[in-house]
C-alpha positions in Angstrom: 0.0 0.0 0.0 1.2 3.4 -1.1 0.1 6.5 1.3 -1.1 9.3 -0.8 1.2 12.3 -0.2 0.1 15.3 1.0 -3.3 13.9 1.1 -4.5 15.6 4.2 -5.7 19.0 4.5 -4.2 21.0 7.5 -7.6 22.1 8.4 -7.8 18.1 9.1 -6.2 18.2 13.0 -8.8 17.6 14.6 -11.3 15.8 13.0 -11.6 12.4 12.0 -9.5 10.9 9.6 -9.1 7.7 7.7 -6.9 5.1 8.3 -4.9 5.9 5.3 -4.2 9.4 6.4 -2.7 7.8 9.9 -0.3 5.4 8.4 1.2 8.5 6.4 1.4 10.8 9.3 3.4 7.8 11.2 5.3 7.5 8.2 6.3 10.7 7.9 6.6 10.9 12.1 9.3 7.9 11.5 11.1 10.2 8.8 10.9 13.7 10.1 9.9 13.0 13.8 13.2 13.6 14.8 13.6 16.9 13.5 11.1 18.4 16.0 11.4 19.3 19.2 10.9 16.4 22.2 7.3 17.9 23.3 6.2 18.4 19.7 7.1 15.0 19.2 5.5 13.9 22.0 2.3 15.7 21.5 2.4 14.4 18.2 2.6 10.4 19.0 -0.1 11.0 21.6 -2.3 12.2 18.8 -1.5 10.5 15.9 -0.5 7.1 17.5 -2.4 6.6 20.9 -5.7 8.3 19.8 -5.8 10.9 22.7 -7.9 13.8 21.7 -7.0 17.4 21.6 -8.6 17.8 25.3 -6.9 15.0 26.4 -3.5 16.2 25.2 -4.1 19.7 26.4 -4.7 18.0 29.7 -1.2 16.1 29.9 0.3 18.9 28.9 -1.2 21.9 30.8 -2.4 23.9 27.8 -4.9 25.2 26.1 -7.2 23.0 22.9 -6.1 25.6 20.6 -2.9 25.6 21.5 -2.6 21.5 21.2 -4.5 21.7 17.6 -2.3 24.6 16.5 1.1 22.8 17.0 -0.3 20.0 15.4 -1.0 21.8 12.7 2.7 23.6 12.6 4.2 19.9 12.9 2.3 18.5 9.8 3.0 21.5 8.1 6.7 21.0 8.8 6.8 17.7 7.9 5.1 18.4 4.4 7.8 21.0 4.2 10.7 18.4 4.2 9.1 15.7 2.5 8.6 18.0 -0.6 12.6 18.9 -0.3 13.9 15.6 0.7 11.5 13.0 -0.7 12.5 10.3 1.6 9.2 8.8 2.4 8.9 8.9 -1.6 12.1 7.3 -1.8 11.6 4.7 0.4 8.4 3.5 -1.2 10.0 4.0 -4.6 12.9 1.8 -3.2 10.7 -1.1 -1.6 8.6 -0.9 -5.2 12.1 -1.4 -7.1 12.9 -4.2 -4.8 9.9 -6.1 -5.4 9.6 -6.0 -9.1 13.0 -7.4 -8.9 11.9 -10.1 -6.6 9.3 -10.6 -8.7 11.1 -10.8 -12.4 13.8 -13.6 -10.4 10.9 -15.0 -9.3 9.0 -16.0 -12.3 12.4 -17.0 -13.8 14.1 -19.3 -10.8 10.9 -20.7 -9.0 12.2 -19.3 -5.4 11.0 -20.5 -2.0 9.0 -18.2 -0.3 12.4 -18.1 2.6 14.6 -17.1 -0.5 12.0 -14.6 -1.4 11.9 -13.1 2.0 15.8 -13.4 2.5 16.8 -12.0 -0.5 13.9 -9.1 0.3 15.7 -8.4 3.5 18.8 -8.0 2.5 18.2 -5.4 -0.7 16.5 -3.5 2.0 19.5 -3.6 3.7 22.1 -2.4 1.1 
């Protein structure tokens, strides 16, 4: 499965969203999470990847809704920032694409076990 892109609006924080908008927030949280600051990373995790709500965070955190929702919204936006620069979540998927294709060509053309598959999967990832 390849994550849309840039498929969620900013106005988004906040409200639900689908599971496909998740996974590429935690994607780009893996990539670019440690470029923010510890509590913005934190606040972000709590949101994105234990479901607490806005109040909930606020809470924890001793702040305001608003404030939670609008350094949500500055995180996303940052992330979207250095994806568009550094492509490296569209790398990565580029990269496990390439590796699979060539999986599958060798494949079709040597009969491979399903553990060679997976072996030989692991360690292109590697490289």
């Amino acid at each position: 499965m390849t994550p849309k892109i840039h498929s969620v609006k900013i106005t988004d924080v906040g409200k639900v969203i689908g599971m496909e908008d998740r996974i590429e927030i935690s994607l780009l949280m893996d990539f670019y999470g440690s470029l923010l600051t510890e509590k913005q990373r934190n606040i972000m995790e709590l949101y994105y990847n234990e479901d607490l709500s806005l109040a909930e965070i606020a809470e924890l955190n001793n702040t305001s809704r608003q404030a939670i929702h609008d350094l949500i919204k500055r995180c996303y936006k940052q992330f979207l920032t250095y994806e568009s620069k550094l492509n490296l979540l569209e790398r990565s998927f580029n990269k496990e694409k390439k590796i699979i294709d060539f999986l599958e060509n060798i494949n079709k053309k040597y009969s491979l076990s399903h553990e060679d598959y997976e072996s030989y999967k692991e360690i292109l990832e590697n490289l």
